[in-house]
C-alpha positions as CSV (number, residue, x, y, z in Angstrom):
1,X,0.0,0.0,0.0
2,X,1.5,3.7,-1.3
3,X,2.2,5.9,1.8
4,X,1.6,9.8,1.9
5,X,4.0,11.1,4.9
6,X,1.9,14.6,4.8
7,X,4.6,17.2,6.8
8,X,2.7,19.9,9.3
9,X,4.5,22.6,11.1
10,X,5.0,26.1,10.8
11,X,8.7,27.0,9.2
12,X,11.7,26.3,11.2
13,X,9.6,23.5,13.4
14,X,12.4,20.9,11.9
15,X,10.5,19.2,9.1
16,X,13.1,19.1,6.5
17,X,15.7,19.1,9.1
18,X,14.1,15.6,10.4
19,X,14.0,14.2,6.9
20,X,17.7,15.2,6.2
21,X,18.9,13.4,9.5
22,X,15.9,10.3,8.4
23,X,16.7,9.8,4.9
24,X,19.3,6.8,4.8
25,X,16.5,4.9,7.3
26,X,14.7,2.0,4.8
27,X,11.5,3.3,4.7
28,X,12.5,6.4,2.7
29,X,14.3,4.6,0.6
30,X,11.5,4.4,-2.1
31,X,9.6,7.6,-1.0
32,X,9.4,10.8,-3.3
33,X,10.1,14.1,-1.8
34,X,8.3,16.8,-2.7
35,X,9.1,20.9,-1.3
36,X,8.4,23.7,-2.9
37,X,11.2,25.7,-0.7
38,X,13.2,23.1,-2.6
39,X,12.4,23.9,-6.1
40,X,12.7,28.0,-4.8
41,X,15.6,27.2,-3.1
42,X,17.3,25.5,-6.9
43,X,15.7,28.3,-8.6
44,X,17.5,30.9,-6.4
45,X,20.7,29.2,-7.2
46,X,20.5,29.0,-10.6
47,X,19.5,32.9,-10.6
48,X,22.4,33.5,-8.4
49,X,20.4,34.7,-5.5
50,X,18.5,33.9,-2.6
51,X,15.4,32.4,-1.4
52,X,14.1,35.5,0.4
53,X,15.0,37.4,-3.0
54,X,13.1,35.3,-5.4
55,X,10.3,33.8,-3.3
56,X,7.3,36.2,-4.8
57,X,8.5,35.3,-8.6
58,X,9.2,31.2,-7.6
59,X,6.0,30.6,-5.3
60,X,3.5,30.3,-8.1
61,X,5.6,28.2,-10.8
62,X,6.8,25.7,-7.4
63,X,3.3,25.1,-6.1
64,X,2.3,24.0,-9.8
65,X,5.6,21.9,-10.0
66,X,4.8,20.2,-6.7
67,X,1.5,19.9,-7.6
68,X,2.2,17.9,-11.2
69,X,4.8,15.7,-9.2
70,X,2.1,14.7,-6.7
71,X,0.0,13.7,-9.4
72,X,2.4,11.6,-11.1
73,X,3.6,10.3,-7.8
74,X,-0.1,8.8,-7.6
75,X,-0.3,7.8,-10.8
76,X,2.9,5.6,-10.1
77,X,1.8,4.6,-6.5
78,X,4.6,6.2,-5.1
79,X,5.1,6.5,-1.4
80,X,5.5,10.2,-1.0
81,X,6.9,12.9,1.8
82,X,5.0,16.3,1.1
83,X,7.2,18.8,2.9
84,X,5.3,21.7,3.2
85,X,3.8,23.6,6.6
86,X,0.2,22.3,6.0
87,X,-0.7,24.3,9.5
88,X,-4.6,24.1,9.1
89,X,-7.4,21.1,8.9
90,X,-8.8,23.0,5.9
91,X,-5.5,23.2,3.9
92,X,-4.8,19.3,4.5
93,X,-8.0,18.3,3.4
94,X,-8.0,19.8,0.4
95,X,-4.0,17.5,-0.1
96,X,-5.6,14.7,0.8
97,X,-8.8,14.3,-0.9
98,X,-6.4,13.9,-3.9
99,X,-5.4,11.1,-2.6
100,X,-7.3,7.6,-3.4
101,X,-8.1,5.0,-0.7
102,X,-5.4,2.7,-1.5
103,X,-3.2,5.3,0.4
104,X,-2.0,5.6,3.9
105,X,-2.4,8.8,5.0
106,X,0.2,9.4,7.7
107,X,0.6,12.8,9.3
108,X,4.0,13.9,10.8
109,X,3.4,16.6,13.3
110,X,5.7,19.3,13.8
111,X,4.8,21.2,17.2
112,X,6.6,25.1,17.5
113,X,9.6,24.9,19.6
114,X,9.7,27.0,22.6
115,X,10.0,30.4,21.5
116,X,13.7,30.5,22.1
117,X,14.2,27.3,20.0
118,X,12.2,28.7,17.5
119,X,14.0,32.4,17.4
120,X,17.3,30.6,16.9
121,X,16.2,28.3,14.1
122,X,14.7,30.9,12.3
123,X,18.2,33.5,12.6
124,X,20.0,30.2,11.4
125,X,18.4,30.8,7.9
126,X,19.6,34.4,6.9
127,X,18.9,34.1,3.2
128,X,15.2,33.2,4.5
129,X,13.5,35.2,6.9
130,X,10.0,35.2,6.5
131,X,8.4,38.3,8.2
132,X,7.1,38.0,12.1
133,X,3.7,38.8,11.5
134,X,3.5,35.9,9.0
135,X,5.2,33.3,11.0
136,X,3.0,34.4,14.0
137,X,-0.5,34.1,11.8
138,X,0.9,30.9,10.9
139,X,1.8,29.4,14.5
140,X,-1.8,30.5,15.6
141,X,-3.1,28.9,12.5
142,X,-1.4,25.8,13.7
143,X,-4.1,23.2,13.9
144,X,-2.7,19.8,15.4
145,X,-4.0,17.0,12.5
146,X,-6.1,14.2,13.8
147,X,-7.2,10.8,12.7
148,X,-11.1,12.5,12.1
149,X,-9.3,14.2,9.2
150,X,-8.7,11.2,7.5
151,X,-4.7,10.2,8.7
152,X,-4.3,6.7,9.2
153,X,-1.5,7.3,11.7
154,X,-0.5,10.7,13.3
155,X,3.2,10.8,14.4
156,X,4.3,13.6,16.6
157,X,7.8,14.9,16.5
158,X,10.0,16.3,18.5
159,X,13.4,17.3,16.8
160,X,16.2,17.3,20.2
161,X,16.4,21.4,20.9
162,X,20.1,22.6,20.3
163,X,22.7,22.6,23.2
164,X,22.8,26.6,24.4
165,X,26.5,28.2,24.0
């Protein structure tokens, strides 16, 4: 049975930071991974800049691109890893009533670190800052995913905080 691993957390909650430290494991051996900060991210370095730069130009042309690789990643019965912040119930629903039944549908929950954890994470990506009032709308948008929403499994994560220097 295909798997969707459906990422939720606001930015710098350690989502792509967990898959990074997970990805030799077996299980995400077969899986496609699919970010749009990944395909802004290679866009920004072929344009020679950065994320924070680029991001109103690359948003629209990476959602589409994520989107068409979702779809083919269906079509193949591909397990799949959608890295993407995913913070409310309506947002999700719409990701996984694309999905058909013969999916798993886990969730991988991504609660905000304690504001200082958080702060430090976010000031260790200079070349994307996202602005505080958006970061803020988004961690009180944050809706923890349940199994009514349609999640097989939900896994709740809890990336180790850094040691303080």
């Amino acid at each position: 049975m295909p798997t969707l691993y459906l990422m939720i957390g606001v930015p710098a909650a350690g989502k792509t930071t967990w898959v990074t430290e997970h990805s030799a494991e077996p299980w995400m051996q077969h899986c496609v991974y699919l970010s749009s900060d990944h395909f802004i991210e290679e866009m920004a370095r072929q344009n020679q800049t950065t994320y924070q730069v680029i991001f109103d130009q690359a948003i629209g042309p990476a959602t589409e691109h994520v989107n068409l690789l979702v779809d083919e990643a269906i079509l193949q019965g591909r397990d799949i890893i959608w890295d993407q912040t995913h913070v409310s119930r309506r947002s999700r629903q719409s990701k996984l009533q694309r999905f058909p039944s013969s999916y798993q549908k886990i969730a991988l929950f991504f609660p905000t670190p304690e504001t200082t954890e958080w702060k430090r994470r976010l000031e260790s990506r200079p070349d994307k800052t996202i602005p505080n009032s958006i970061l803020q709308q988004m961690n009180s948008s944050l809706e923890e995913p349940r199994t009514e929403e349609g999640f097989h499994e939900v896994w709740t994560i809890r990336p180790p905080v850094q040691p303080k220097k």
